[in-house]
Backbone as XML, in Angstrom:
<?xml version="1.0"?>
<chain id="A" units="angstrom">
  <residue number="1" name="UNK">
    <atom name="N" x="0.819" y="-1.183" z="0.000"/>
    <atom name="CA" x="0.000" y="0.000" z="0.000"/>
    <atom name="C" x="0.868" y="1.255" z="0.000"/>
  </residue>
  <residue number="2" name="UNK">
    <atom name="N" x="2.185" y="1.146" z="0.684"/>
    <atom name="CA" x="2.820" y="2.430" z="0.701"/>
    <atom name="C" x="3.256" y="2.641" z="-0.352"/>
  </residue>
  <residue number="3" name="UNK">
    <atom name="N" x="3.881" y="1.718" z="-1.135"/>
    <atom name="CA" x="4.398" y="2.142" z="-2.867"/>
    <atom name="C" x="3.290" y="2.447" z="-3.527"/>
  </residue>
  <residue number="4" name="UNK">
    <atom name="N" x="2.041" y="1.970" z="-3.377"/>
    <atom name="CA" x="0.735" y="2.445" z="-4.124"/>
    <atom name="C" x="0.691" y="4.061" z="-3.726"/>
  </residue>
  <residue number="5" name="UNK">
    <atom name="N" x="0.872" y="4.441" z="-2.579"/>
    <atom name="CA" x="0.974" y="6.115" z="-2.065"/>
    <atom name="C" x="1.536" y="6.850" z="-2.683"/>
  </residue>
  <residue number="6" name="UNK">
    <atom name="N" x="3.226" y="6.113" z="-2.496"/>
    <atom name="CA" x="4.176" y="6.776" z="-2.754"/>
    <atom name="C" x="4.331" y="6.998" z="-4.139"/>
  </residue>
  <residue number="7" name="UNK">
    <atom name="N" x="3.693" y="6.460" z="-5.192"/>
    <atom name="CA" x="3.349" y="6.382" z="-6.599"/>
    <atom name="C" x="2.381" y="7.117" z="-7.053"/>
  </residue>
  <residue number="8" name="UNK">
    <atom name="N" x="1.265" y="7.263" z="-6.394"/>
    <atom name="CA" x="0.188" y="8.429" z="-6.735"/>
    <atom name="C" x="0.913" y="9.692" z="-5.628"/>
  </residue>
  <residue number="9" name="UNK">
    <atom name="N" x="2.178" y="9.894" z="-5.806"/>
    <atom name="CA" x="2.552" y="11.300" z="-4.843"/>
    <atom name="C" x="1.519" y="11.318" z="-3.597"/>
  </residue>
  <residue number="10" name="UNK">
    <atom name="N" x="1.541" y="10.798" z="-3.331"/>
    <atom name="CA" x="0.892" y="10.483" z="-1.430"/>
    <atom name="C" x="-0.491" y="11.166" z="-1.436"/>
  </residue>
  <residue number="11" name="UNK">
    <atom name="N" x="-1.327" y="10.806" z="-2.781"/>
    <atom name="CA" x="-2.528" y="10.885" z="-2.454"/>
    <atom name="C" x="-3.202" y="9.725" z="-2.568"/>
  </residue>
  <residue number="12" name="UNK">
    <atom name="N" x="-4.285" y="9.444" z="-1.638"/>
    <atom name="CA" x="-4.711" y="7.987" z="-1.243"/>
    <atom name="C" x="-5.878" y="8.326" z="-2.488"/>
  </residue>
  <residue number="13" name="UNK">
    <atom name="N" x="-6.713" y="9.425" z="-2.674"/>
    <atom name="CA" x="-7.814" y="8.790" z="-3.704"/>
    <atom name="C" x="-7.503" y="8.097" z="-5.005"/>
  </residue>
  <residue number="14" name="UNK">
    <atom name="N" x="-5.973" y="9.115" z="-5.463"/>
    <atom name="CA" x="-5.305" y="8.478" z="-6.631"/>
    <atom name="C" x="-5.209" y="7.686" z="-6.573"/>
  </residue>
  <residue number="15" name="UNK">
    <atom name="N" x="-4.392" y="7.031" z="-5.721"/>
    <atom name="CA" x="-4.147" y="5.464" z="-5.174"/>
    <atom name="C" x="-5.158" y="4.719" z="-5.625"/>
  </residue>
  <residue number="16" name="UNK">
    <atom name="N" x="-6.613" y="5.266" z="-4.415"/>
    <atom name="CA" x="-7.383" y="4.094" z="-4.543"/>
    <atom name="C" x="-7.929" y="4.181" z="-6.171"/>
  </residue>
  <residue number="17" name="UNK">
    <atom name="N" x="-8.107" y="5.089" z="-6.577"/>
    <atom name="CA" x="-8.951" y="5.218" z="-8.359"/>
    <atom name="C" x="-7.341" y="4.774" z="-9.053"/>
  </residue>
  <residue number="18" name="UNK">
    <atom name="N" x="-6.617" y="4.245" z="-8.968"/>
    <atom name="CA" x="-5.712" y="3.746" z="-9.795"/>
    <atom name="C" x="-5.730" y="2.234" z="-9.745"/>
  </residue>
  <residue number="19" name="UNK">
    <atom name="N" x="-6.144" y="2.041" z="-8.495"/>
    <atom name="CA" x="-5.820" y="0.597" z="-7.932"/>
    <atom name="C" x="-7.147" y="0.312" z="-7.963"/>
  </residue>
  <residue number="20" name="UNK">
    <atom name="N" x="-8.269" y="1.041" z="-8.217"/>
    <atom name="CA" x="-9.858" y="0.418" z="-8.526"/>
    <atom name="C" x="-9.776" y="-0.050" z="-9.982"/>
  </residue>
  <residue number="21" name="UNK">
    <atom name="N" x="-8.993" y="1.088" z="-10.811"/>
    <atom name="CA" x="-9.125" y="0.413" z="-12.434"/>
    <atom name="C" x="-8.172" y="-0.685" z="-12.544"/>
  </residue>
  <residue number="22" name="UNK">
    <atom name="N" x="-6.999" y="-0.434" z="-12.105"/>
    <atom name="CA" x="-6.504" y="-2.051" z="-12.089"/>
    <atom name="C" x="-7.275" y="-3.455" z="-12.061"/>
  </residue>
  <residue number="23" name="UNK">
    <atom name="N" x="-7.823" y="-3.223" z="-10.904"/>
    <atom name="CA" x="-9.204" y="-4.627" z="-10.473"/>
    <atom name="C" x="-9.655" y="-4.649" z="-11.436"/>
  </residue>
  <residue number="24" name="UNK">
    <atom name="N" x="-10.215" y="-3.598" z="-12.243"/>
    <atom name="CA" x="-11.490" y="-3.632" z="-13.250"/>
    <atom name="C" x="-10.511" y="-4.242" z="-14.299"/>
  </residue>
  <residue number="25" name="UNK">
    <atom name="N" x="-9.326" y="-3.844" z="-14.645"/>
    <atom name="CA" x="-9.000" y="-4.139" z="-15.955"/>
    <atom name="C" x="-8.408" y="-5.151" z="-15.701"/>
  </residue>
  <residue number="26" name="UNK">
    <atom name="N" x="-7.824" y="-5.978" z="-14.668"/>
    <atom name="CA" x="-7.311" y="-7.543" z="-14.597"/>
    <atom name="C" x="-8.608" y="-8.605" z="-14.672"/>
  </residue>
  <residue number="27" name="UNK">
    <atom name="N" x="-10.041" y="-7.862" z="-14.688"/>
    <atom name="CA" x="-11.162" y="-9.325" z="-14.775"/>
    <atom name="C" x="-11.079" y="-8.782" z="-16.164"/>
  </residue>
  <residue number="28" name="UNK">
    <atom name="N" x="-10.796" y="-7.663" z="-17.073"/>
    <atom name="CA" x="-11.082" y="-7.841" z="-18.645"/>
    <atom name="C" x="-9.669" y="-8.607" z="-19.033"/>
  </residue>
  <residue number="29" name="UNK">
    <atom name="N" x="-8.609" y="-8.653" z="-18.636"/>
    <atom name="CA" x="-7.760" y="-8.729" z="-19.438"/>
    <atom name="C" x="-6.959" y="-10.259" z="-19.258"/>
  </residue>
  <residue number="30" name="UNK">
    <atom name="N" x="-7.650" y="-10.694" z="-17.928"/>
    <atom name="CA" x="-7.290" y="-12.197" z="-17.719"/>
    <atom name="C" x="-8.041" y="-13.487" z="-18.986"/>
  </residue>
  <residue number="31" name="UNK">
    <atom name="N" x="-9.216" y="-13.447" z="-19.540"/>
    <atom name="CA" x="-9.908" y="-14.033" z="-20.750"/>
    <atom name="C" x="-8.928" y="-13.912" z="-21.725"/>
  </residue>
  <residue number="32" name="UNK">
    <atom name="N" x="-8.958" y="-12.451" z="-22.106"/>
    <atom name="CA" x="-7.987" y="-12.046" z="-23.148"/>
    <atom name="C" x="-6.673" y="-12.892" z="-23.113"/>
  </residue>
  <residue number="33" name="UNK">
    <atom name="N" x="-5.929" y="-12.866" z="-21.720"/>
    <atom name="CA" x="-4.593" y="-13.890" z="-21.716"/>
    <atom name="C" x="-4.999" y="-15.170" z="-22.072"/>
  </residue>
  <residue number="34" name="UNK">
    <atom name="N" x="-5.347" y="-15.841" z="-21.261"/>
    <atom name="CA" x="-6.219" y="-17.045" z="-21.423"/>
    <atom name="C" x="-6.216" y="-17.997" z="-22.795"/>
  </residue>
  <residue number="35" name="UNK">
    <atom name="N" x="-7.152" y="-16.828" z="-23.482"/>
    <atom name="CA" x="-7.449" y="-16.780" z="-25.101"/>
    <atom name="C" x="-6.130" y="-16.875" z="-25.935"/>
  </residue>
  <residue number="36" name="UNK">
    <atom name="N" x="-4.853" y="-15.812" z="-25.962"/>
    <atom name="CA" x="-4.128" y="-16.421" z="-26.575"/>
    <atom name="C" x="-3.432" y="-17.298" z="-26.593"/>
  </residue>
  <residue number="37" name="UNK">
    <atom name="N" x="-3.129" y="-17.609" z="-25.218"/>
    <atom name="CA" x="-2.103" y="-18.280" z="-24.652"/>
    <atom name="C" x="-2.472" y="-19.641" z="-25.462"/>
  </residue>
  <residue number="38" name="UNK">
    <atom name="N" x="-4.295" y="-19.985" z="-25.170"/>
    <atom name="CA" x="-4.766" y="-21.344" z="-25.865"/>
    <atom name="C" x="-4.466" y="-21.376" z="-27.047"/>
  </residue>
  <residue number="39" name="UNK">
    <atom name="N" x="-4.675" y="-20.306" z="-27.959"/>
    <atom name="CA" x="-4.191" y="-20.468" z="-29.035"/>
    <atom name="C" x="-2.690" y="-20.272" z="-29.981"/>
  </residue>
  <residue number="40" name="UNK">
    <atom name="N" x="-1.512" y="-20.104" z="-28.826"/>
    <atom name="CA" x="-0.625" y="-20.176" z="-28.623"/>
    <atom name="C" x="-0.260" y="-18.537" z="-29.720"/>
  </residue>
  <residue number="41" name="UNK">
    <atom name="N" x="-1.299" y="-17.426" z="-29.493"/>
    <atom name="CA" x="-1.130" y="-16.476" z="-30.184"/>
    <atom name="C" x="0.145" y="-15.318" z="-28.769"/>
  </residue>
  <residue number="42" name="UNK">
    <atom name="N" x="1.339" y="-15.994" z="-29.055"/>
    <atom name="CA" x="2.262" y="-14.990" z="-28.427"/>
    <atom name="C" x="2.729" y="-13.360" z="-28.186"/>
  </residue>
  <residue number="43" name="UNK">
    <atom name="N" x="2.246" y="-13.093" z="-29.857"/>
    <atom name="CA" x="2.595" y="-11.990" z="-30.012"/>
    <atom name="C" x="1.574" y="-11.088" z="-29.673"/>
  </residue>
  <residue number="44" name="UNK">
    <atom name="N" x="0.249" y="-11.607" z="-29.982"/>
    <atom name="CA" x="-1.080" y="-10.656" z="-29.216"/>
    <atom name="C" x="-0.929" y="-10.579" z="-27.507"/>
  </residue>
  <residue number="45" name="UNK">
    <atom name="N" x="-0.410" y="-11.960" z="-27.242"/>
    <atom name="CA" x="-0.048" y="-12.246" z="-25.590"/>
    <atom name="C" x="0.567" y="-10.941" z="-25.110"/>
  </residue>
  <residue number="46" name="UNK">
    <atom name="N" x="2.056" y="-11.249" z="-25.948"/>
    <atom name="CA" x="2.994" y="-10.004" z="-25.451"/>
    <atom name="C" x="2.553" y="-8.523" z="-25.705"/>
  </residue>
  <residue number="47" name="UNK">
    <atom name="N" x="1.378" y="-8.016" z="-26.525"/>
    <atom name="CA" x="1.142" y="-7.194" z="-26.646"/>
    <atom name="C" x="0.080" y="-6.519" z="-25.571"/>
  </residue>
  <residue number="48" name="UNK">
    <atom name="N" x="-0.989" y="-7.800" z="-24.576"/>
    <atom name="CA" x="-1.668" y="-7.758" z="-23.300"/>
    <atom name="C" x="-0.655" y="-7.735" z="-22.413"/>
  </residue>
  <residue number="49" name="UNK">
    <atom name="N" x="0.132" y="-7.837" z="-22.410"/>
    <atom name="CA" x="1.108" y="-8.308" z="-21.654"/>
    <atom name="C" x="2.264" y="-7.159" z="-21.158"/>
  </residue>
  <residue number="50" name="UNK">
    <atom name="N" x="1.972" y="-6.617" z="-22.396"/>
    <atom name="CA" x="3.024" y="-5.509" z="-22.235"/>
    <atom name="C" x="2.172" y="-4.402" z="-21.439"/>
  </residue>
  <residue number="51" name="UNK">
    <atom name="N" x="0.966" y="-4.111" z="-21.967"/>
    <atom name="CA" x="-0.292" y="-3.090" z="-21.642"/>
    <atom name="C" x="0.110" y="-3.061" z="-19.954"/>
  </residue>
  <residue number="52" name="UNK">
    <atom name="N" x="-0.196" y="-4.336" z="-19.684"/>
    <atom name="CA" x="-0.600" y="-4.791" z="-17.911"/>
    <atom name="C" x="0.298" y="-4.593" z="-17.439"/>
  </residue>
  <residue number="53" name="UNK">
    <atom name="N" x="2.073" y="-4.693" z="-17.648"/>
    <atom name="CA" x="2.578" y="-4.285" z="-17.156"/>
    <atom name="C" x="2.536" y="-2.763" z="-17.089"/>
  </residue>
  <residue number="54" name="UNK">
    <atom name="N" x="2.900" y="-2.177" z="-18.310"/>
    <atom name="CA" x="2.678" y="-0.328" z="-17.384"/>
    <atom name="C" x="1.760" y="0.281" z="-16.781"/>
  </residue>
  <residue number="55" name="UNK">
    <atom name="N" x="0.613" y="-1.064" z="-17.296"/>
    <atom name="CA" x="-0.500" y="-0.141" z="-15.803"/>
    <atom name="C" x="-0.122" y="-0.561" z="-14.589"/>
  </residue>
  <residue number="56" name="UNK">
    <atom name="N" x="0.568" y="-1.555" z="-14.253"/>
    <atom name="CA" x="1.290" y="-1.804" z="-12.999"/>
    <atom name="C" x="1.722" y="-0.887" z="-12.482"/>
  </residue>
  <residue number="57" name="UNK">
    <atom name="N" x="2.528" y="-0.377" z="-13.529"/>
    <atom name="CA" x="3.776" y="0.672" z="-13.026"/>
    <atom name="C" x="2.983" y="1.990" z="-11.749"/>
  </residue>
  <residue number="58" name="UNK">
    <atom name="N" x="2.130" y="2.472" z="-11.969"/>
    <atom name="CA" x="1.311" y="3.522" z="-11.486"/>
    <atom name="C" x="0.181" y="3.150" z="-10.155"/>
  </residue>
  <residue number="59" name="UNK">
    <atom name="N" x="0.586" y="1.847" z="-10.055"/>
    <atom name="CA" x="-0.635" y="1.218" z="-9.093"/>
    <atom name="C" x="-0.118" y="0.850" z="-7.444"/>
  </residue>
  <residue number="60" name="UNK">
    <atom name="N" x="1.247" y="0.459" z="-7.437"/>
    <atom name="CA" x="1.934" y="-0.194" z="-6.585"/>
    <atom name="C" x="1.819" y="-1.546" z="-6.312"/>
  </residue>
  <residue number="61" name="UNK">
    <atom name="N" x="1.831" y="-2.468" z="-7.183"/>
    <atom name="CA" x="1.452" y="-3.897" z="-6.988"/>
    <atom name="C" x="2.904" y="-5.094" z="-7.584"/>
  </residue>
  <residue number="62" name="UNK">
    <atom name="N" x="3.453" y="-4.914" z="-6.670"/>
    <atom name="CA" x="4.655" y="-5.148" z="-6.591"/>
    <atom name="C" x="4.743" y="-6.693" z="-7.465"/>
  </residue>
  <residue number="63" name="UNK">
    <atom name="N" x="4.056" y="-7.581" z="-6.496"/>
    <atom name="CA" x="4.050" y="-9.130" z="-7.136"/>
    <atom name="C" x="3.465" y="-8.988" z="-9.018"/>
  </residue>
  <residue number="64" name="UNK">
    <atom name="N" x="2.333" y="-8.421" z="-9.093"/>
    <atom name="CA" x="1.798" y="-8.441" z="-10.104"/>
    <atom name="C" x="2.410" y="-7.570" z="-11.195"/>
  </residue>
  <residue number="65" name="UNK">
    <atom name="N" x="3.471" y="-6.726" z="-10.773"/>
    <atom name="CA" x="4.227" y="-5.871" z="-11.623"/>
    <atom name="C" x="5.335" y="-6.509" z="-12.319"/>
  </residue>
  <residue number="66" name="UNK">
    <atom name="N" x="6.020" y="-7.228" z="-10.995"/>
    <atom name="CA" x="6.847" y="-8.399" z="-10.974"/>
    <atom name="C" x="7.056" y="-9.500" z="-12.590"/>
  </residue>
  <residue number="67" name="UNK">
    <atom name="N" x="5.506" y="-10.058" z="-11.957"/>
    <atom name="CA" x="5.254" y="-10.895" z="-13.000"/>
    <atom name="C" x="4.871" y="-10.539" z="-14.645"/>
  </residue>
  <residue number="68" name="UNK">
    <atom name="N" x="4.347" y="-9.563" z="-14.458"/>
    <atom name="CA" x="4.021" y="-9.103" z="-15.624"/>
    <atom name="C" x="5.710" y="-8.597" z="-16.658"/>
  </residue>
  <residue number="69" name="UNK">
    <atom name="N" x="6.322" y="-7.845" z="-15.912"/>
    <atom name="CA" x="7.669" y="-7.970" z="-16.318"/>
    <atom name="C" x="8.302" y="-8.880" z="-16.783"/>
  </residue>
  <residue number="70" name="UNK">
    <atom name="N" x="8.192" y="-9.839" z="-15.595"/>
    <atom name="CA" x="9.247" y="-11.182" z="-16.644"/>
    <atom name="C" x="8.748" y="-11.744" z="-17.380"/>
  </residue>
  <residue number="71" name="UNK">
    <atom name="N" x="7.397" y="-11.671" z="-17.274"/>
    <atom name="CA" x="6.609" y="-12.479" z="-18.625"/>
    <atom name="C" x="6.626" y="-11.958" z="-19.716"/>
  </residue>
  <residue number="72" name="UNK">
    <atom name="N" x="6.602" y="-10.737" z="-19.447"/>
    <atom name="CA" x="6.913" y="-9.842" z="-21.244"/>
    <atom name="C" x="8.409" y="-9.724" z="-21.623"/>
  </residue>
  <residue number="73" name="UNK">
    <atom name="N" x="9.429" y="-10.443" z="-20.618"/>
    <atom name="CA" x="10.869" y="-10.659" z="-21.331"/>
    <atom name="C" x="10.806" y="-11.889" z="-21.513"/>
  </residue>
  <residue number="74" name="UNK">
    <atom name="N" x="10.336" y="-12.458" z="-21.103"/>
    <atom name="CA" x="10.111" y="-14.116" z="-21.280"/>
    <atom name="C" x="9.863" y="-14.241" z="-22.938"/>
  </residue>
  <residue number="75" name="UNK">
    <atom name="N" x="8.625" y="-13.593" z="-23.437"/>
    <atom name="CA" x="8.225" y="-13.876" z="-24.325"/>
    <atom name="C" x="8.943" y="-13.105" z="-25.317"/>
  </residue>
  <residue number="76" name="UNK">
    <atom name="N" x="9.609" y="-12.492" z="-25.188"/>
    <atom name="CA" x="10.274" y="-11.681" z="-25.938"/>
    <atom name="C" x="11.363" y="-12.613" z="-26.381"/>
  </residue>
  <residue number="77" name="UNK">
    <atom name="N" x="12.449" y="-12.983" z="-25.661"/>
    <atom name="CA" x="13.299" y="-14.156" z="-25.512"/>
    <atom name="C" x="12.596" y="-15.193" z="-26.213"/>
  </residue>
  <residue number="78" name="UNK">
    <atom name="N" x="11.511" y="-15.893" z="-25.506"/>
    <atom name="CA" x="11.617" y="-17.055" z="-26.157"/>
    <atom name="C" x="11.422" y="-18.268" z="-25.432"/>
  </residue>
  <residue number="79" name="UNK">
    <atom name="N" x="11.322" y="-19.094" z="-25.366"/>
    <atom name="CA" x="12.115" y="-20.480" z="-24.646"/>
    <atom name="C" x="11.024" y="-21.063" z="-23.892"/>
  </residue>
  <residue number="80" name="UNK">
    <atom name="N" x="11.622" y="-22.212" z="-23.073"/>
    <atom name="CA" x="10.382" y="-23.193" z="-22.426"/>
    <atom name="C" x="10.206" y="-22.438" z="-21.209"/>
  </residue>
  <residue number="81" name="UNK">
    <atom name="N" x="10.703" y="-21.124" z="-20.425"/>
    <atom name="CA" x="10.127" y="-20.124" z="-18.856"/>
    <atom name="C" x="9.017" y="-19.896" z="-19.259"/>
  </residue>
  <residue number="82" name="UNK">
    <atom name="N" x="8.405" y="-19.290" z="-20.437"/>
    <atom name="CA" x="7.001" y="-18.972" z="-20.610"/>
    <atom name="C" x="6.449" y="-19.564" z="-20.368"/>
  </residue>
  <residue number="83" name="UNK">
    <atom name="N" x="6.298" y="-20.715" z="-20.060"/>
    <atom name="CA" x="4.913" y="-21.404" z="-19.221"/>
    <atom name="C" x="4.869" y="-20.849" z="-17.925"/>
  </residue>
  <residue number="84" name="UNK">
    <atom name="N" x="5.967" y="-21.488" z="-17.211"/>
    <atom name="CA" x="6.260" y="-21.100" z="-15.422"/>
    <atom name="C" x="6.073" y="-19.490" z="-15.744"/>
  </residue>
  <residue number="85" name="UNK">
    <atom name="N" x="6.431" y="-18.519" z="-16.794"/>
    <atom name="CA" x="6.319" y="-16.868" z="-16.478"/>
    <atom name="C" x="4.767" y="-16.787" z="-16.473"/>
  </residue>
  <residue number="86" name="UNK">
    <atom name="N" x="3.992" y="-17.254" z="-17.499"/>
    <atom name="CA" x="2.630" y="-17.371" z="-17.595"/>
    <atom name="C" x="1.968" y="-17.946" z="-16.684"/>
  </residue>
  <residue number="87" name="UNK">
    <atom name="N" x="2.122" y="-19.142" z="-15.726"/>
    <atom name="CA" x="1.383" y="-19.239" z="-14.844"/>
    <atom name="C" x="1.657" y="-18.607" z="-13.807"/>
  </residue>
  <residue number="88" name="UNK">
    <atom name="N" x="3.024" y="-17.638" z="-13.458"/>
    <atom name="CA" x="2.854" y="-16.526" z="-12.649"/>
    <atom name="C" x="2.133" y="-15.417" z="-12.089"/>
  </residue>
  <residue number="89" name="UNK">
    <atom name="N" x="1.907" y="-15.341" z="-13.467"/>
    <atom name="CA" x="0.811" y="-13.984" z="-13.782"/>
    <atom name="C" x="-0.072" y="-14.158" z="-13.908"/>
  </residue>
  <residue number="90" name="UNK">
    <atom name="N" x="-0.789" y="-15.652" z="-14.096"/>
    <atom name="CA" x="-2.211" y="-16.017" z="-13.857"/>
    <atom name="C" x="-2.479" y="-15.776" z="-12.711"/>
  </residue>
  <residue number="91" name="UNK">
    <atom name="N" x="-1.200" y="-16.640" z="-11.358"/>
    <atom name="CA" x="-1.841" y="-16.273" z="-10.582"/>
    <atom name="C" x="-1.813" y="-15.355" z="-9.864"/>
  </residue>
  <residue number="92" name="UNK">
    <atom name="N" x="-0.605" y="-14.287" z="-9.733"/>
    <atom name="CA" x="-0.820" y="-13.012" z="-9.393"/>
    <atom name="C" x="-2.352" y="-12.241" z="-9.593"/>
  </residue>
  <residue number="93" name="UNK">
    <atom name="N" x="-2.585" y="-12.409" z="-10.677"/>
    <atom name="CA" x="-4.092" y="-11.552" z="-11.278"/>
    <atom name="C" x="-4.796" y="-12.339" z="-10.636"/>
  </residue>
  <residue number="94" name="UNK">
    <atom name="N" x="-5.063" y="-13.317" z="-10.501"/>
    <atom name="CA" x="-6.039" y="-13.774" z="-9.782"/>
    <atom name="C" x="-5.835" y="-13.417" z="-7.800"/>
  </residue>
  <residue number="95" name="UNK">
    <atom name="N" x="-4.822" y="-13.657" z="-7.831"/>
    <atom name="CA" x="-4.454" y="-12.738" z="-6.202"/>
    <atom name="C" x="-4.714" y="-11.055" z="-6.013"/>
  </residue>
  <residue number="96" name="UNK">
    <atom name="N" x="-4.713" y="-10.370" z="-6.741"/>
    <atom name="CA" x="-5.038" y="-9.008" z="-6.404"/>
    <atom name="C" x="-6.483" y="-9.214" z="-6.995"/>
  </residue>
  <residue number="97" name="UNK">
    <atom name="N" x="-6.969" y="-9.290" z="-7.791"/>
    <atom name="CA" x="-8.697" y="-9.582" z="-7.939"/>
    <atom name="C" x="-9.251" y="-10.245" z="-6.254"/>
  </residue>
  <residue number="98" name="UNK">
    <atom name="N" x="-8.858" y="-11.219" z="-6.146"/>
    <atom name="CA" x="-9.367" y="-11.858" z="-4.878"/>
    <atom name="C" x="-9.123" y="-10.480" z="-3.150"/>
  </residue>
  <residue number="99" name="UNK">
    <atom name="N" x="-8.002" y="-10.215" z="-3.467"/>
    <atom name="CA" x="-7.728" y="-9.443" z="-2.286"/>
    <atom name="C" x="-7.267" y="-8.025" z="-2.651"/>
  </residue>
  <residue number="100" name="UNK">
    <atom name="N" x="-7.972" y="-6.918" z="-2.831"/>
    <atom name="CA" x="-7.463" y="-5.999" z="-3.511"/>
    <atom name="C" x="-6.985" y="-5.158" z="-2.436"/>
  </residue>
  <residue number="101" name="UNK">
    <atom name="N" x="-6.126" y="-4.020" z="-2.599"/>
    <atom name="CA" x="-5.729" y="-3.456" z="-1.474"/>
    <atom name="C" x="-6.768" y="-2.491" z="-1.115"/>
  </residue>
  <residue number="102" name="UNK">
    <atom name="N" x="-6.853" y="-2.067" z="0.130"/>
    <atom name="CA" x="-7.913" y="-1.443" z="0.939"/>
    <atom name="C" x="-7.828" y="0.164" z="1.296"/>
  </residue>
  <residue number="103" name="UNK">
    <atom name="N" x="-7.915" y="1.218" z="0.912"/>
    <atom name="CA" x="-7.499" y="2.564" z="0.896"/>
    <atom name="C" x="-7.977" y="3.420" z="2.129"/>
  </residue>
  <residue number="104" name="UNK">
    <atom name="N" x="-9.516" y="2.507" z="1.974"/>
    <atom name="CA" x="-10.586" y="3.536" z="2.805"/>
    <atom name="C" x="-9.752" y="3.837" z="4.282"/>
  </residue>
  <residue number="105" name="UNK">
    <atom name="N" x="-8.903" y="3.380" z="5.093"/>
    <atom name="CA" x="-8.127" y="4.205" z="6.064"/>
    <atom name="C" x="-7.402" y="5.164" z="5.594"/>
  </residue>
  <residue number="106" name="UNK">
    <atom name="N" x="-6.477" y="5.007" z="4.786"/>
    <atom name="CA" x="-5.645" y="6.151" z="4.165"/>
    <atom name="C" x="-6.198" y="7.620" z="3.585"/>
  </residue>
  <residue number="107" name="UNK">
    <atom name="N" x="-7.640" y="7.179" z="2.748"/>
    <atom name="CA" x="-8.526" y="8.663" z="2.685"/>
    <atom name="C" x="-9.149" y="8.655" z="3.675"/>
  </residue>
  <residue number="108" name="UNK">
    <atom name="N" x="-9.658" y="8.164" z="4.764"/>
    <atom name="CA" x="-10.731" y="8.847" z="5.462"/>
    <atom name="C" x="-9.254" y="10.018" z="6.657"/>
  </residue>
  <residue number="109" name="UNK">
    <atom name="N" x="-8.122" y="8.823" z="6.377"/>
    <atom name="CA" x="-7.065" y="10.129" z="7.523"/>
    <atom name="C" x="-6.961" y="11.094" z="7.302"/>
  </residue>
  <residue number="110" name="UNK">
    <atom name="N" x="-6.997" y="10.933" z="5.889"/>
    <atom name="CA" x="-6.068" y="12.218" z="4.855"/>
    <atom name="C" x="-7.640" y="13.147" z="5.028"/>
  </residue>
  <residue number="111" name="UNK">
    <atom name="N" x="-8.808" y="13.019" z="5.168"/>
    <atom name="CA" x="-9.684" y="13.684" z="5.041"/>
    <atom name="C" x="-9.931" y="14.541" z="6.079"/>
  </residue>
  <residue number="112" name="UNK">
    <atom name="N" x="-9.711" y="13.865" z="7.533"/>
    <atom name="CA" x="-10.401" y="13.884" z="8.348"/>
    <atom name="C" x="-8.733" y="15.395" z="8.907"/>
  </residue>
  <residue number="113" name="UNK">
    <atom name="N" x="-7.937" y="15.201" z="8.410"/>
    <atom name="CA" x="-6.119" y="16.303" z="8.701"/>
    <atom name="C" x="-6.929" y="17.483" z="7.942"/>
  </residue>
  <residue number="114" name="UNK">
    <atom name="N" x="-7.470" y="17.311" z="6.988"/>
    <atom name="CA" x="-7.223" y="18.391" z="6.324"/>
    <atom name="C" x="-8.226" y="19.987" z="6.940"/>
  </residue>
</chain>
């Protein structure tokens, strides 16, 4: 949560409206992976792939930033890691969907100072 702060310049609504569209866009964009991966379409992969990572960048989601990174050098490279990089990032996305980070302390403080 603090790199999520410290990334929206220490405002928690940014935070949380950065880290709300994240949620929203990891239930659109997990099918989409899914989809190519089955059809072993890589290069559309790496092109979801690439997206998800820089929305990482702005969110603070360290594991899921993580993964999204090596999976888009993975595939870039090549080789038999893309499976193990791909089921990384399945389940990362499925871990911040399930448990998303929680803001409402951080704005109601920041509200309640000002």
């Amino acid at each position: 949560m603090e790199l999520a702060l410290k990334r929206a310049a220490g405002r928690p609504e940014l935070a949380a409206e950065l880290h709300t569209m994240l949620i929203s866009s990891c239930s659109e964009i997990k099918p989409l992976l899914e989809q190519c991966w089955d059809r072993g379409d890589r290069q559309t992969l790496l092109t979801h792939v690439h997206k998800l990572n820089g929305s990482t960048r702005y969110c603070g989601v360290p594991e899921l930033e993580s993964c999204a990174e090596e999976l888009e050098i993975l595939l870039k490279r090549g080789g038999d890691e893309v499976a193990a990089g791909y089921e990384d990032l399945m389940r990362a996305l499925e871990r911040i969907v399930a448990k998303p980070v929680q803001f409402t302390d951080y704005i109601h403080s920041s509200t309640t100072k000002a």
